[in-house]
FIKE-979503 format. One record per residue (C-alpha): residue number from 0; residue in one letter; x, y, z. Coordinates in Angstrom, 3 decimals, m for minus. Example, Ala and Ser with C-alpha at 12.3 -4.5 7.8 and 13.67 -1.06 7.14 Angstrom:
# FIKE-979503
+------+------+----------+----------+----------+
! resi ! resn !        X !        Y !        Z !
+------+------+----------+----------+----------+
!    0 !    a !   12.300 !   m4.500 !    7.800 !
!    1 !    s !   13.670 !   m1.060 !    7.140 !
+------+------+----------+----------+----------+
# end
This chain:
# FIKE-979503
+------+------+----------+----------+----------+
! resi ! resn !        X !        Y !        Z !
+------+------+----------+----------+----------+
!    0 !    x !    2.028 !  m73.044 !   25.941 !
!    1 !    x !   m0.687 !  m70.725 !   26.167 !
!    2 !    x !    1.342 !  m67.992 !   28.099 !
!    3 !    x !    3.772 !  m68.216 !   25.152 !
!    4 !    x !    1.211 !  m67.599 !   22.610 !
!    5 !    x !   m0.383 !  m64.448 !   24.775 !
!    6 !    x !    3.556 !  m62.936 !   25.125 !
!    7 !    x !    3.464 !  m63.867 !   21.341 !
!    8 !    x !    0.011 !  m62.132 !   20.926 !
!    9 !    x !    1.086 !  m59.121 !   23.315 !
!   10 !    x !    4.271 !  m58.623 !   21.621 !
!   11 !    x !    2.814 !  m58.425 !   18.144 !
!   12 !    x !    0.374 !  m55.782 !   19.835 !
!   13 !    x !    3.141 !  m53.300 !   21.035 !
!   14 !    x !    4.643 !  m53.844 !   17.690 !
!   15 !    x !    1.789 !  m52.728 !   15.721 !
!   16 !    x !    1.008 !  m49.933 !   18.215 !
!   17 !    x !    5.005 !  m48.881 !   17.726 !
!   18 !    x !    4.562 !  m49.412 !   13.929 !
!   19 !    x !    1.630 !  m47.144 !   14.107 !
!   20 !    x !    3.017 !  m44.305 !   16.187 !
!   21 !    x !    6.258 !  m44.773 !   13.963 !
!   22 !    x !    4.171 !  m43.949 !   10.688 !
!   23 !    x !    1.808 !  m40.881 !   12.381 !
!   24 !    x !    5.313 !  m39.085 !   13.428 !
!   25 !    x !    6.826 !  m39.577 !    9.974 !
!   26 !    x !    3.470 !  m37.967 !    8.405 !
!   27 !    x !    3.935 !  m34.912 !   11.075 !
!   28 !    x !    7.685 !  m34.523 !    9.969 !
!   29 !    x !    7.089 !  m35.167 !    6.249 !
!   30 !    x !    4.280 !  m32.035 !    7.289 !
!   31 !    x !    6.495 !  m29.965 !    8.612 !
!   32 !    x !    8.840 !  m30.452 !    6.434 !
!   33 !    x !    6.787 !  m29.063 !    3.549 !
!   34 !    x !    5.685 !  m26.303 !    5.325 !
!   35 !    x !    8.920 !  m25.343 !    6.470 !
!   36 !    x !   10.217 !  m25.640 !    2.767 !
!   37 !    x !    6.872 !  m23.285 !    1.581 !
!   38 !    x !    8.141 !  m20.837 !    3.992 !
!   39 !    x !   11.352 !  m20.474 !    2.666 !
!   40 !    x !   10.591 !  m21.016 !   m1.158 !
!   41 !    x !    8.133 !  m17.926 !   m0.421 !
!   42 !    x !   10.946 !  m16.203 !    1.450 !
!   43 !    x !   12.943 !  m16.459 !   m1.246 !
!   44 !    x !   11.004 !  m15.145 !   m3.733 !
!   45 !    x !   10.280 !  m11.859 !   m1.834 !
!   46 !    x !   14.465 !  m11.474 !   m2.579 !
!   47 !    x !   15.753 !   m9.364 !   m5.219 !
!   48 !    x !   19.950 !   m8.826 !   m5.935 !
!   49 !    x !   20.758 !   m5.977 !   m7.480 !
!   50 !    x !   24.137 !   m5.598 !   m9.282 !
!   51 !    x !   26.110 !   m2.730 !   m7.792 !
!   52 !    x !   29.875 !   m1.787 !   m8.753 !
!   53 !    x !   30.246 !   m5.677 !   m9.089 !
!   54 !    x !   28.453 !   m6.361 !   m5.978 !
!   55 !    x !   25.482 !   m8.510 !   m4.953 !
!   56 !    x !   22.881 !   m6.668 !   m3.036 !
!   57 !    x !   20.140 !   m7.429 !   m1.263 !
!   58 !    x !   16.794 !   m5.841 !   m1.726 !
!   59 !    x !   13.531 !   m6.480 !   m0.246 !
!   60 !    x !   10.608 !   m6.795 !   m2.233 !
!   61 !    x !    7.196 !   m5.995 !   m0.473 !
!   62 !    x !    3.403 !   m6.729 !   m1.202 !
!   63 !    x !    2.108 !   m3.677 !   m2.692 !
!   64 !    x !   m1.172 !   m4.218 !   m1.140 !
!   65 !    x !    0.679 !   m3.430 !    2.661 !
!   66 !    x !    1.415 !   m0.014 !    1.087 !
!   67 !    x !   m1.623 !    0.445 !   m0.731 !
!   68 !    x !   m2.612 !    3.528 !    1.380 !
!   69 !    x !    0.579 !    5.134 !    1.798 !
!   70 !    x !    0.908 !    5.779 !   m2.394 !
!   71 !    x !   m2.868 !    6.464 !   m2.744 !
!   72 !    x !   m2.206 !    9.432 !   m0.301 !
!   73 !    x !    0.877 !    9.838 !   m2.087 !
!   74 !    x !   m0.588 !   10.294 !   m5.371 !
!   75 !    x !   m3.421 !   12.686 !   m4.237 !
!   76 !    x !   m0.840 !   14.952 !   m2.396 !
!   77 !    x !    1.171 !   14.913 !   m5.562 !
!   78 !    x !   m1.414 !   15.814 !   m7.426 !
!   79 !    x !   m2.990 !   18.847 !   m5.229 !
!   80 !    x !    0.625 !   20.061 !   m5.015 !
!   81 !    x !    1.274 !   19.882 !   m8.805 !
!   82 !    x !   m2.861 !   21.719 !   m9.326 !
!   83 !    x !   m2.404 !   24.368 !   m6.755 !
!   84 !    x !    0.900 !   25.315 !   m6.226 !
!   85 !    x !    1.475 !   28.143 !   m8.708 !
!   86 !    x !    3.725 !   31.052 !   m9.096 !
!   87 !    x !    3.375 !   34.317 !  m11.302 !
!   88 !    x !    4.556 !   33.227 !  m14.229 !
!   89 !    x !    2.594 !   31.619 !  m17.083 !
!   90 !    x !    4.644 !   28.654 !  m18.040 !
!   91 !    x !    5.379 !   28.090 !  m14.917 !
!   92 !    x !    1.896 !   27.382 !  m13.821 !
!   93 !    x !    1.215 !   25.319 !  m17.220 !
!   94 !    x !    4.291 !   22.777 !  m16.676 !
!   95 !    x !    2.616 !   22.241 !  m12.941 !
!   96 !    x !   m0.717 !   22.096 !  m14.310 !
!   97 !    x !    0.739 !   19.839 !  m17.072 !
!   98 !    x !    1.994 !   17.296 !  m14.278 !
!   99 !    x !   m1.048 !   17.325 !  m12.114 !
!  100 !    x !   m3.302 !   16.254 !  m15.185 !
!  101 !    x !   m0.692 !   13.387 !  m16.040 !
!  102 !    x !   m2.537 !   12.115 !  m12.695 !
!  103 !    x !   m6.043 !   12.519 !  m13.476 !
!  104 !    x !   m8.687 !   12.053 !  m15.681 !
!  105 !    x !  m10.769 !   15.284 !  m17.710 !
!  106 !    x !  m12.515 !   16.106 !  m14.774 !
!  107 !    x !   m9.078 !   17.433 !  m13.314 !
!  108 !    x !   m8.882 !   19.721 !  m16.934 !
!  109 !    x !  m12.586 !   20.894 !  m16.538 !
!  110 !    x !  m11.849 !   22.192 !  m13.581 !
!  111 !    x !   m8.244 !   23.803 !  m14.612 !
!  112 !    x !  m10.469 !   24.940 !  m18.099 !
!  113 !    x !  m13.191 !   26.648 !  m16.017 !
!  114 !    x !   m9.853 !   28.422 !  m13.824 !
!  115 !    x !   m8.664 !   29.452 !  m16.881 !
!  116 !    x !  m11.965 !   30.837 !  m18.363 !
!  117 !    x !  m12.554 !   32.868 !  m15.440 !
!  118 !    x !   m9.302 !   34.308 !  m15.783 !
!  119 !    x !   m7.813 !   33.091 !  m12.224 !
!  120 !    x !   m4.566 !   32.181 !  m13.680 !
!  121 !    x !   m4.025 !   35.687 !  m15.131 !
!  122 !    x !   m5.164 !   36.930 !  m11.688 !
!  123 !    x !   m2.535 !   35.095 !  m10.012 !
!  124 !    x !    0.127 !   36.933 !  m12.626 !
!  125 !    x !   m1.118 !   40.326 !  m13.136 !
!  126 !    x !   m1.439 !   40.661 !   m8.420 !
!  127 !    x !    2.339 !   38.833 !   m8.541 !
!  128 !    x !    0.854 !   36.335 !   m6.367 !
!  129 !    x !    2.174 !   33.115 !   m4.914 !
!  130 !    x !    0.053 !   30.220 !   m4.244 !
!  131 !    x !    1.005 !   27.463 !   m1.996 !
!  132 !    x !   m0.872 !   24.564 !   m0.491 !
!  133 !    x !   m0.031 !   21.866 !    2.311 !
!  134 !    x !   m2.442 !   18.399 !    2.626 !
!  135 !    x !   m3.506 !   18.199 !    6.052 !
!  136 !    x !   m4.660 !   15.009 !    5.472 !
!  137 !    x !   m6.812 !   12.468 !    2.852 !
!  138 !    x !   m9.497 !   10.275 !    4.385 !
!  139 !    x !   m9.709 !    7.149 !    2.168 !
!  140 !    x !  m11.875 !    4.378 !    1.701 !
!  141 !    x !   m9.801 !    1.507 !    0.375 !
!  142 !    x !  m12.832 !   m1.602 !    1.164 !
!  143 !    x !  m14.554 !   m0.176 !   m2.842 !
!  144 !    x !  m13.243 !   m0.079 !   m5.960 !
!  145 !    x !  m12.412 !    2.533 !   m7.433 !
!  146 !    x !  m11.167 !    3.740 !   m4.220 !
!  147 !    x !  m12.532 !    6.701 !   m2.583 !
!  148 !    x !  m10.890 !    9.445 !   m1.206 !
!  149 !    x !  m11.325 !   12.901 !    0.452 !
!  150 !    x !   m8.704 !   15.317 !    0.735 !
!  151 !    x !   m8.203 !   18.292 !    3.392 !
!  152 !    x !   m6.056 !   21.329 !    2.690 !
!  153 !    x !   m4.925 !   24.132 !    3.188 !
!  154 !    x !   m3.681 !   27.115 !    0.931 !
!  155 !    x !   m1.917 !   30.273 !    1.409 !
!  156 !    x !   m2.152 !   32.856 !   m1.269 !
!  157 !    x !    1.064 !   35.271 !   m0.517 !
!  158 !    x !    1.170 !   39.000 !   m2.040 !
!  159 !    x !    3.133 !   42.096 !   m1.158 !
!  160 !    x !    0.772 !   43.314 !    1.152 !
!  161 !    x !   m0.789 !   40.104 !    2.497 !
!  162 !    x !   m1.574 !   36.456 !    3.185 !
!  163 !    x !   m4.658 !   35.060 !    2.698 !
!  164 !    x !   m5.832 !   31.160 !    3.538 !
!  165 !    x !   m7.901 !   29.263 !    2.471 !
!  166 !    x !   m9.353 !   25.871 !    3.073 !
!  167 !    x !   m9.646 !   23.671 !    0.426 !
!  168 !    x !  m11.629 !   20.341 !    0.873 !
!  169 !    x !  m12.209 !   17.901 !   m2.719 !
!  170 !    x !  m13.175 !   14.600 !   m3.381 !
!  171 !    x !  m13.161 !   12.044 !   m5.875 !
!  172 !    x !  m11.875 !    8.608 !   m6.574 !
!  173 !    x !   m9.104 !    6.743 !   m7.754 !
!  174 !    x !   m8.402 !    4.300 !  m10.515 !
!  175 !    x !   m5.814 !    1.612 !  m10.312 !
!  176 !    x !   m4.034 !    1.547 !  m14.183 !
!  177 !    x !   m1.459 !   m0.913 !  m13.649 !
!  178 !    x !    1.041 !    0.264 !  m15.291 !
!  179 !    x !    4.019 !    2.793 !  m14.356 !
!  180 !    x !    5.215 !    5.618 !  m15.885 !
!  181 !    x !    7.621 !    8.670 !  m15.363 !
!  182 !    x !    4.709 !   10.688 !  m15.493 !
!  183 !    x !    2.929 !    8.733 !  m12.906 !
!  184 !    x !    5.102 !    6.949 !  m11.121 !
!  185 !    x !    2.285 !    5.400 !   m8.823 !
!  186 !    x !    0.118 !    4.195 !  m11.681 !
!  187 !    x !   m3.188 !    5.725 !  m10.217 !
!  188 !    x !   m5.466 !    7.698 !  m11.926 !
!  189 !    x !   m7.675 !    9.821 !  m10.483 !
!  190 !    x !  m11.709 !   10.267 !  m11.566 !
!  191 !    x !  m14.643 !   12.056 !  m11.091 !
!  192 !    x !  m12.436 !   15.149 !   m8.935 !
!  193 !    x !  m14.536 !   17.689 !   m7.836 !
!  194 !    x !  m13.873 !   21.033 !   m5.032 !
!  195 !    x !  m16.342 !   20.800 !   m2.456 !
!  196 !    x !  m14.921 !   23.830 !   m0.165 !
!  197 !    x !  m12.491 !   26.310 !   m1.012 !
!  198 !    x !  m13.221 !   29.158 !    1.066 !
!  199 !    x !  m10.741 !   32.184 !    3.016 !
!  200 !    x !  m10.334 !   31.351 !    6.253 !
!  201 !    x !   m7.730 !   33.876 !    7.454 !
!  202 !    x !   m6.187 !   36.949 !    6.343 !
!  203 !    x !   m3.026 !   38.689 !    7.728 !
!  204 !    x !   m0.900 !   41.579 !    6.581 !
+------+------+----------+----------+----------+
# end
């Protein structure tokens, strides 16, 4: 009688231990389950379809913040291209100068003002000279806002007779306006510019 009620007792044991083990690896699947189903939902929502000719695409979208530094250096490349690239014509060099201050704040027009003042632009027209410029790189510090940044450069002033360049170094920092535009397709804004170097380096005939 007693061994029945200890294979009673004993039996009841392995029950409760399977009953137990039964409810801990429904938890884990029920866990899994939800994370799996996070996954996708987030998955999902990084999906966009665009409609073309009657067809479902698929496009990708992507955090901005994984791409932060590739349009900040973007934007200030842009931008030095726009200031500094000029030719020897007068509107020409206003519709560049136009863009590059769609980009910036007034210290950007202080410095194209004080250009202007000291009668570089009419330099560039009256010599028939061409100015180019090509970012060698932009340092940036992305870890403070407004970001930080430090761009290298070089330009190359062509005339008939010559080539000069010149190395151009400026700083400054850059604003983050949220909003888009066909002016600034980036939505940056840059602030406080200044040119630290801009000095000949070279000179060939």
């Amino acid at each position: 009688m007693f061994n029945h009620f200890r294979n009673i007792e004993t039996a009841f044991s392995h029950i409760k231990k399977f009953s137990l083990l039964w409810v801990v690896s429904c938890a884990l699947v029920a866990c899994y389950a939800v994370y799996q189903s996070y996954r996708a939902a987030e998955r999902a929502q990084n999906r966009i379809y665009v409609l073309a000719n009657g067809k479902a695409l698929e496009a990708t979208a992507f955090n901005r913040k994984a791409y932060l530094e590739v349009e900040l250096r973007d934007h200030v490349k842009t931008f030095h291209q726009y200031f500094f690239s000029l030719s020897p014509d007068d509107q020409a060099i206003k519709a560049n100068v136009s863009k590059a201050l769609y980009l910036a704040d007034e210290s950007a027009k202080k410095q194209y003002d004080n250009l202007q003042e000291s009668g570089y632009y009419n330099n560039i027209i009256s010599a028939n000279v061409s100015q180019e410029i090509e970012v060698d790189s932009t340092k940036l510090d992305i870890d403070q806002y407004p970001y930080t940044f430090t761009c290298y450069a070089t330009q190359k002033l062509v005339r008939t007779s010559s080539t000069l360049t010149r190395k151009l170094v400026s700083q400054g920092k850059i604003r983050n306006l949220k909003t888009q535009t066909d002016n600034n397709p980036h939505g940056f804004l840059i602030q406080h510019w200044e040119i630290i170097v801009n000095q000949d380096i070279a000179s060939k005939p």
